[in-house]
C-alpha positions as CSV (number, residue, x, y, z in Angstrom):
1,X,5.4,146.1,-69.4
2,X,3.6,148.5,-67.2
3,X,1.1,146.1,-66.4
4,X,3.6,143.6,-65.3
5,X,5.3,146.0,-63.0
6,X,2.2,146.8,-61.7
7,X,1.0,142.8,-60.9
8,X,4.1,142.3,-59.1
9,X,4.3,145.4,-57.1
10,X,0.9,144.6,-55.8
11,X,2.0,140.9,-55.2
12,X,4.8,142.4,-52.9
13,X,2.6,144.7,-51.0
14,X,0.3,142.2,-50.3
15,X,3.1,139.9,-48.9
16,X,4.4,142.3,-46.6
17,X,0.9,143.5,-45.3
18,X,1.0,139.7,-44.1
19,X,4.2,139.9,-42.0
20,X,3.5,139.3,-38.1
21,X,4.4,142.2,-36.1
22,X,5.7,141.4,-32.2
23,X,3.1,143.8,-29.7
24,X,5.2,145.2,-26.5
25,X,5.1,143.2,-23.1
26,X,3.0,145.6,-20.8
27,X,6.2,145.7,-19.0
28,X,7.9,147.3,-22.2
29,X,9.8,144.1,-23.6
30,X,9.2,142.1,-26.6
31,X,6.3,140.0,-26.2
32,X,7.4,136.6,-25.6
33,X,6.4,133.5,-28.1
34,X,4.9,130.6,-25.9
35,X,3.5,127.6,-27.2
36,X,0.7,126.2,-25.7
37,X,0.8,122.8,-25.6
38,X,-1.7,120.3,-27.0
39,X,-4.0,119.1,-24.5
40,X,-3.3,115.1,-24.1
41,X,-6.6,112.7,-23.6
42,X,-6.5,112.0,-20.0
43,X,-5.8,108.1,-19.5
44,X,-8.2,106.8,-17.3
45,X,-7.6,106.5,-13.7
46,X,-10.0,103.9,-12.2
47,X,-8.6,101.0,-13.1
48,X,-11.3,97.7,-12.8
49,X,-11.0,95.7,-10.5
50,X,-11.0,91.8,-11.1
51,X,-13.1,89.5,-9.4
52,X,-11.5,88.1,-6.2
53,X,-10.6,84.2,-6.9
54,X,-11.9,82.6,-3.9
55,X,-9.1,80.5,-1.9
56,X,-10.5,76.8,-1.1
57,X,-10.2,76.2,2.8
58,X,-9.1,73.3,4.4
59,X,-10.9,70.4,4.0
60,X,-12.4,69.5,7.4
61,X,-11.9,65.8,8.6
62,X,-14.7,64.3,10.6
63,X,-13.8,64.4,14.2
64,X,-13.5,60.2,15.5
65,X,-15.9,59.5,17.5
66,X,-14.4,57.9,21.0
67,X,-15.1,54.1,21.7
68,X,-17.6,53.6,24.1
69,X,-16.0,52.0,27.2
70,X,-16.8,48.6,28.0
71,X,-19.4,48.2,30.4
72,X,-17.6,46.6,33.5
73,X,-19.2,47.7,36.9
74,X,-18.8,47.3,40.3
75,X,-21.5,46.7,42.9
76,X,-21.2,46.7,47.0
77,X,-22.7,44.0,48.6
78,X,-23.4,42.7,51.9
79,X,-22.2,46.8,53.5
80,X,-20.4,50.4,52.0
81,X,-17.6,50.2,50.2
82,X,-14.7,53.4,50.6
83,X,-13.8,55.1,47.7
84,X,-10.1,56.3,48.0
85,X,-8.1,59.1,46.0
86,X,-6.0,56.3,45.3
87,X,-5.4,52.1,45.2
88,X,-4.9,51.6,48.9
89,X,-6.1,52.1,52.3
90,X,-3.3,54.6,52.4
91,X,-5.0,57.0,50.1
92,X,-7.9,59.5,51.4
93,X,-11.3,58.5,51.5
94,X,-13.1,61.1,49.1
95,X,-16.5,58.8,48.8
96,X,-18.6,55.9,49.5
97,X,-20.8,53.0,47.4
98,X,-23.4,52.4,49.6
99,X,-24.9,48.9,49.8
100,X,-26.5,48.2,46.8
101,X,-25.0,50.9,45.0
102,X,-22.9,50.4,41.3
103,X,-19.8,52.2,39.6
104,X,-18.7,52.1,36.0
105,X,-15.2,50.7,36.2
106,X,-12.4,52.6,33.7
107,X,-9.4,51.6,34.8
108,X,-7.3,49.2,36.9
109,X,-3.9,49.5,39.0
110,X,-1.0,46.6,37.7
111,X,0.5,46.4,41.3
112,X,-3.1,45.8,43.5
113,X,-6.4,44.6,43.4
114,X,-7.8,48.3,42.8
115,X,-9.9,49.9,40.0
116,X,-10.5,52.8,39.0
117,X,-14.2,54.2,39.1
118,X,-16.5,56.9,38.2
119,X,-17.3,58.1,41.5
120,X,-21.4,58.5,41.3
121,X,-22.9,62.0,41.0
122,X,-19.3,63.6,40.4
123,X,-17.1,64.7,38.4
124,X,-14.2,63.2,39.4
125,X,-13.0,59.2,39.8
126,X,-11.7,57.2,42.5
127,X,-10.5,53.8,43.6
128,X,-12.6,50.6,45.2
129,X,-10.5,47.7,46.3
130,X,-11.4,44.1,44.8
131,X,-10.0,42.6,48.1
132,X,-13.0,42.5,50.1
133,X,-16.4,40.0,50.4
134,X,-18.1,43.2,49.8
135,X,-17.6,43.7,46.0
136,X,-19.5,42.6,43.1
137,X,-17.6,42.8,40.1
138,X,-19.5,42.7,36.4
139,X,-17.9,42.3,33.3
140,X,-14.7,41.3,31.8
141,X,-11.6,43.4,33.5
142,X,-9.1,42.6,30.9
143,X,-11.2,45.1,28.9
144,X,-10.0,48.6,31.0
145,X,-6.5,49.8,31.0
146,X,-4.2,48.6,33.3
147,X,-1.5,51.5,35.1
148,X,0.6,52.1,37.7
149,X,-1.0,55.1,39.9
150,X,2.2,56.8,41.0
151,X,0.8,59.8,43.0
152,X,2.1,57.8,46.2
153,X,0.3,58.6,49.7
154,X,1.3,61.3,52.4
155,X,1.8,59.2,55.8
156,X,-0.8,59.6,59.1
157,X,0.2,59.6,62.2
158,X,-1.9,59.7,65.8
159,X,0.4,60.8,68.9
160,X,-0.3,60.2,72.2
161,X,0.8,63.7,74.4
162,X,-1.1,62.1,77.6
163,X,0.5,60.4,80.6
164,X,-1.8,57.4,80.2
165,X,-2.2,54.7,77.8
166,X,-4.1,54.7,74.6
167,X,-6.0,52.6,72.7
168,X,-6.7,53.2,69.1
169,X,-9.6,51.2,67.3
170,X,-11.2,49.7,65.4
171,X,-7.5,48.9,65.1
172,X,-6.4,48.0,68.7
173,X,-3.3,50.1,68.3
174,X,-1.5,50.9,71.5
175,X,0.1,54.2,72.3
176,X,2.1,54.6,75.2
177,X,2.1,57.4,77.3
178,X,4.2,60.8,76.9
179,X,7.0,59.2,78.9
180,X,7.9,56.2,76.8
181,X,8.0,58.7,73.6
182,X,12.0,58.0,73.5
183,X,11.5,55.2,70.7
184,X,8.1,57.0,69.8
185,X,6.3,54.1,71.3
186,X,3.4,56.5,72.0
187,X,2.7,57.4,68.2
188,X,1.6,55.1,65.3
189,X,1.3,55.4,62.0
190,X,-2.7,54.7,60.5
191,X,-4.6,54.7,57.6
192,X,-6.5,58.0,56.7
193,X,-10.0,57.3,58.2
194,X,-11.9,57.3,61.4
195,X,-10.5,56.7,65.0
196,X,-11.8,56.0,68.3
197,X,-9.5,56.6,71.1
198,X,-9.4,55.1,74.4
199,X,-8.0,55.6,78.1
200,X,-6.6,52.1,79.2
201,X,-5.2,54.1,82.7
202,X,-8.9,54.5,84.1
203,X,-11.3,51.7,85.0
204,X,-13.6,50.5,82.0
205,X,-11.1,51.9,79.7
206,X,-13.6,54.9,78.2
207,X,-13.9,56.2,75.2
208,X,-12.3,59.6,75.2
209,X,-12.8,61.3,71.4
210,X,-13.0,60.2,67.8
211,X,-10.6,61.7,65.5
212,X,-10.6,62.3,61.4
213,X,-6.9,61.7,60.4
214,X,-6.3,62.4,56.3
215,X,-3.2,62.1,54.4
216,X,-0.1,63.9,55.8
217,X,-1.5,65.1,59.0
218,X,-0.5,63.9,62.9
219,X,-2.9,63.8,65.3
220,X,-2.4,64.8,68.7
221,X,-4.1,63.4,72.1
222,X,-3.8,66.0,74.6
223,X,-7.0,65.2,76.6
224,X,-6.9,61.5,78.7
225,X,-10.2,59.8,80.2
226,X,-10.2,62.1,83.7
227,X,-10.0,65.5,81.3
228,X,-6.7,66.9,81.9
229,X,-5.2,68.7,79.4
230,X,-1.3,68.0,78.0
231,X,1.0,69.9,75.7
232,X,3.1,67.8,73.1
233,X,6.5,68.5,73.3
């Protein structure tokens, strides 16, 4: 019986020898239980990247390649031949076929007997009239587009401010004098081109200046054949 008090006295001992005692705070208060939490694996942070799926373009059409234009030329014969800025003797002269000399033809006007050129050694076109002896034409002109050029001409004018008759040529226009200007009988309306002007008032009529008239201009005579000088009212 002894020993069995014995066993199980030692058993108790041994169980509270096992007991946890709390240690103090070093701030004097029961130390504090904290549980320390189990590290987690870290997930991975880089995540892979997938091949970019390239994006098909647009398919690129063949460009058409322009129809050549139909050769059709023009040729001066027999003398020049004015180019104009438009289908008339109205229009600006802006360059000349000299005799012997050829234009590809690309276009013609519906309402005259005008086409529409490349004007040689430019960069810009021009028209030839078709109603003169001095044109050779090549080709079939039902080929080129036909169009009504509507950029209409700016009207020319020479004035006579003299007190003696004029003569304008190769025209033979006749201006009046400064006093007859009531039913502007001393100015005429001209082509653009080149002018010769003459004084009918002196003997042998002479040749007093050449004059440049364009499109939209009025040119004044204020010099007659004896030199004096007059003002245009």
């Amino acid at each position: 019986m002894r020993r069995f008090f014995t066993l199980t006295l030692a058993v108790m001992m041994i169980a509270q020898g096992c007991r946890f005692t709390p240690q103090p705070n070093v701030d004097g208060g029961a130390q504090t239980l904290t549980a320390t939490p189990t590290a987690q694996p870290a997930l991975p942070t880089d995540v892979p990247t997938l091949p970019a799926t390239a994006t098909p373009g647009p398919t690129s059409q063949p460009s058409a390649t322009p129809e050549p234009l139909p050769s059709i030329r023009i040729t001066a014969t027999d003398g020049n031949l004015y180019i104009r800025r438009g289908p008339g003797a109205e229009y600006n002269q802006i360059g000349l076929l000299t005799k012997g000399e050829s234009a590809q033809v690309i276009g013609r006007d519906v309402l005259s007997k005008w086409v529409q050129v490349n004007v040689p050694g430019a960069e810009f076109t021009g028209w030839v009239s078709l109603l003169t002896p001095f044109t050779k034409l090549e080709g079939d002109l039902s080929q080129v587009e036909a169009f009504t050029f509507t950029d209409w001409p700016l009207p020319a004018y020479i004035r006579n401010c003299t007190e003696h008759d004029l003569l304008i040529g190769p025209n033979e226009l006749y201006l009046f004098n400064l006093f007859t200007n009531s039913n502007y009988l001393n100015e005429a309306q001209v082509n653009p081109g080149r002018y010769d002007i003459y004084d009918l008032f002196l003997p042998g009529e002479p040749k007093i200046q050449t004059v440049d008239v364009r499109e939209g201009e009025t040119v004044h005579i204020t010099v007659d054949g004896s030199g004096t000088e007059h003002l245009c009212p």
